[in-house]
N, C-alpha and C positions, 0 to 999 in steps of 0.2 A: 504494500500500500504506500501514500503516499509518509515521507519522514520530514518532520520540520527541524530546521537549524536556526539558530540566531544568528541576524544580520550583525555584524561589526560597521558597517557604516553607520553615521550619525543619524539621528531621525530627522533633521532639516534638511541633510542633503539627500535623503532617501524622498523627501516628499518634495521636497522642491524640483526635483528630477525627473519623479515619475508622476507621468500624466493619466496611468492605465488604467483597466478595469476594476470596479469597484471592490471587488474580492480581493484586489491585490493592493488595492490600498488601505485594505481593514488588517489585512496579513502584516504589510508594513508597517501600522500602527501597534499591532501588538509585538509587532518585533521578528515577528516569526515569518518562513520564505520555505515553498515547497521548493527542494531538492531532489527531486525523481527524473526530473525530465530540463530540460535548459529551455529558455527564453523561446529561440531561433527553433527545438525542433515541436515546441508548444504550437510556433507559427505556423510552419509548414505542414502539420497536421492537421488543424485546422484548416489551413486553405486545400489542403489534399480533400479532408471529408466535405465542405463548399461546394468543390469543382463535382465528388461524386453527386452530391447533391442533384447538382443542376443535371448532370448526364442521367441521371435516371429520372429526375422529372421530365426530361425532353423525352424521352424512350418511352415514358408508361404514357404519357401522350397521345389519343386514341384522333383521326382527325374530327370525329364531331367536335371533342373538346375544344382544337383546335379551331374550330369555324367559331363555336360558343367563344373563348376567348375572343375572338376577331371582332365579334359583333359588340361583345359587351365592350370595347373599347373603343369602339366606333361609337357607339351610346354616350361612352363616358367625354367625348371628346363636343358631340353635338348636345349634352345635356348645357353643361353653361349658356348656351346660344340660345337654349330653351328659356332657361331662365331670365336672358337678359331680355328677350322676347314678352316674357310674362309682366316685368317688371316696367315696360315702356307702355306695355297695355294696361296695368292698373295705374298705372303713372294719365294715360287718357283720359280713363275712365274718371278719377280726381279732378281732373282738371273741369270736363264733363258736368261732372255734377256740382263743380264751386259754380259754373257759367250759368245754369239754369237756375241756382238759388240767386244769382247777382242780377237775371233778367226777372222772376218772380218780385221782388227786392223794389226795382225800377218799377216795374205795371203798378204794383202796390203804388208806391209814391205818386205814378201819374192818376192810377184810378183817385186817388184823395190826396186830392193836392192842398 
């Protein structure tokens, strides 16, 4: 399993230093540093299991999904456009309805002058 050591660097230059992952900045505050594995092959592991990631979600990929995908980002892309659409029409419609109350408004006034 994993073995902790105690850092010998000072703790202001351990945190002033490291900008990382939250785990590893709680590890640095207690002092303690997992020694099983180094920095660099932590990195490359990770970006190893990533890259598998992605190759097996392209693969299980079926193409209906594929079209599905397609479409919902076609959606996502003309949704704003809908929105701004909606928004110019009750924007109208406001305007619409201040105009009829300011002509209501005026007939009053003329009818009883």
């Amino acid at each position: 399993m994993f073995q902790f050591s105690r850092l010998t660097v000072p703790l202001k230059a351990r945190v002033k230093g490291s900008k990382g992952h939250l785990t590893e900045c709680v590890a640095v505050l207690r002092g303690l540093a997992l020694s099983s594995r180094s920095e660099l092959q932590q990195v490359l592991e990770r970006r190893k299991r990533v890259q598998s990631d992605q190759t097996t979600e392209r693969q299980s990929r079926t193409p209906l999904e594929d079209e599905l995908l397609r479409r919902q980002q076609k959606q996502q892309l003309q949704h704003p456009e809908e929105g701004r659409a909606e928004a110019q029409l009750m924007e109208f419609v406001r305007v619409r309805q201040n105009l009829r109350k300011i002509h209501s408004v005026i007939q009053d006034k003329a009818a009883n002058p």
